[in-house]
N, C-alpha and C positions, 0 to 999 in steps of 0.2 A: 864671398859676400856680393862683391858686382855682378859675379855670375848670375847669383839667384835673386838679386834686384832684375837685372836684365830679363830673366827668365820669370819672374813673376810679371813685371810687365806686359810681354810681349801677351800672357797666358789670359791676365785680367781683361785685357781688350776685347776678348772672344768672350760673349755669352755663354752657350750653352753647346756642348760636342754630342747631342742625344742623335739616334739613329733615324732616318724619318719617319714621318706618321705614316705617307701611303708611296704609293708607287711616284706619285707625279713630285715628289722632293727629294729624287733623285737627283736632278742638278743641285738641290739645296742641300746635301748632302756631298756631293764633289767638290762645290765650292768651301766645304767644312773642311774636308783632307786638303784641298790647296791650303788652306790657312796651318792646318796641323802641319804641315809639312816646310811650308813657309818657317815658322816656329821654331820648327826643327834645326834646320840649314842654320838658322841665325843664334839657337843655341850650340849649336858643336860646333860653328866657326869661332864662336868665342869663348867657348873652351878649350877650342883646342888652339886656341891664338894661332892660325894660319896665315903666313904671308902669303901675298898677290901670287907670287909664283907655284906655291903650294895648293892653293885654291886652285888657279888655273888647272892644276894636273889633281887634285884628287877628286872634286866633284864631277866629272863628267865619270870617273869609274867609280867615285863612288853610287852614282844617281842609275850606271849601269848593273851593280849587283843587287839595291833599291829595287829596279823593274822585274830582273828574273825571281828576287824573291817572291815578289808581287804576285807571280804568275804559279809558284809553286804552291802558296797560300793558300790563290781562287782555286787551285786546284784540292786542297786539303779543305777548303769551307765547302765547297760541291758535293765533296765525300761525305762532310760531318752531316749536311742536311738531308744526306738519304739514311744519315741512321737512325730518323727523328721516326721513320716510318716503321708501326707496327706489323706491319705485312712480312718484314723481309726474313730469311730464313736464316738459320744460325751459322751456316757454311756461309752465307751474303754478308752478313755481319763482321765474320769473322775474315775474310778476304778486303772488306772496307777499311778493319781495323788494323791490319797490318800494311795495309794500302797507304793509310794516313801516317803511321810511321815510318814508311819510307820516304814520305814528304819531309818530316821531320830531319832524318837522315839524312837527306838530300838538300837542305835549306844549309844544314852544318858543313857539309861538305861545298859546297858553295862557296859557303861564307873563308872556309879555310882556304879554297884556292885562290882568294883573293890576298890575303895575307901580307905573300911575296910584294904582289903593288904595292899596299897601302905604307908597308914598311920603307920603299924605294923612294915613296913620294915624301910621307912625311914622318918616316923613323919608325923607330920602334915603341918608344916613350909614347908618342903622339897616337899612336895607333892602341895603345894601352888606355891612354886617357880616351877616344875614341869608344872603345869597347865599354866605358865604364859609363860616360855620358852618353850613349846609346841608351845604356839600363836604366840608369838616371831619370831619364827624357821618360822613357815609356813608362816608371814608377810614378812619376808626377802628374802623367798625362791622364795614369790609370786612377790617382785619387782625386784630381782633381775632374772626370765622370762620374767619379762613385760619390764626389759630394753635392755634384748636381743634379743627379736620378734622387740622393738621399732628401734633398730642401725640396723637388721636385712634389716626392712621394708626402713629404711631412704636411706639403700646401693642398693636397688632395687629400692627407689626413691617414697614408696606407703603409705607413712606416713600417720597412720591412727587415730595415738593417737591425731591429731591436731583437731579441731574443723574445720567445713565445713567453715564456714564464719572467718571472721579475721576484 
């Protein structure tokens, strides 16, 4: 219950997390993920009730396997938006799409060799609850988008989460 007192809080303060409208709200867009991320840190530290010592040593490895994932991502969103093009051929397709599963692959295996740390730093239990408020985080993060494109689209009148037929 504190958790998700806490956690609504922090969530309520933030308007809206929509993507930007053009190129130039790219900063306003960065300063979106600082906030998302902000969010983050302040819900899994009190989930996961981390003492001073514990913080000290998990977030700077944690914030370091954070970046490479980052980077394996940009790497898999580069791939996704060249299959948006009709041009490409079915061999180009098909080398992108095994491409991007290896990303996939690669994100998990990452994530496993961290493991060992997170276990060292703050147990196993911790690193359990960890894994679950990670899902947690990003299940709520994802509905509460999906309810603000949804009141978005309702105020423009283009409701799209309805189903065609009724």
């Amino acid at each position: 219950m504190k958790n998700t007192l806490i956690f609504t809080l922090l969530i309520t303060s933030f308007a809206a997390f929509s993507q930007p409208k053009t190129i130039h709200d790219t900063e306003a867009s960065e300063q979106k993920k600082k906030k998302i991320e902000a969010i983050k840190v302040a819900y899994l530290t009190n989930v996961l009730e981390l003492s001073v010592e514990e913080s000290q040593a998990f977030w700077p490895v944690y914030n370091e396997l954070q970046d490479k994932q980052r980077e394996l991502r940009s790497e898999q969103s580069r791939t996704f938006k060249d299959l948006e093009d009709d041009e490409i051929s079915d061999k180009a397709l098909k080398k992108m799409i095994y491409s991007m599963a290896e990303v996939e692959i690669g994100i998990a295996k990452l994530r496993k060799s961290y493991l060992d740390d997170f276990i060292k730093i703050i147990g196993a239990k911790k690193n359990a609850q960890l894994i679950r408020a990670e899902k947690e985080f990003g299940r709520r993060m994802m509905e509460r988008i999906k309810a603000g494109k949804r009141s978005q689209n309702q105020r423009r009148g283009d409701d799209f989460s309805r189903p065609l037929r009724e």
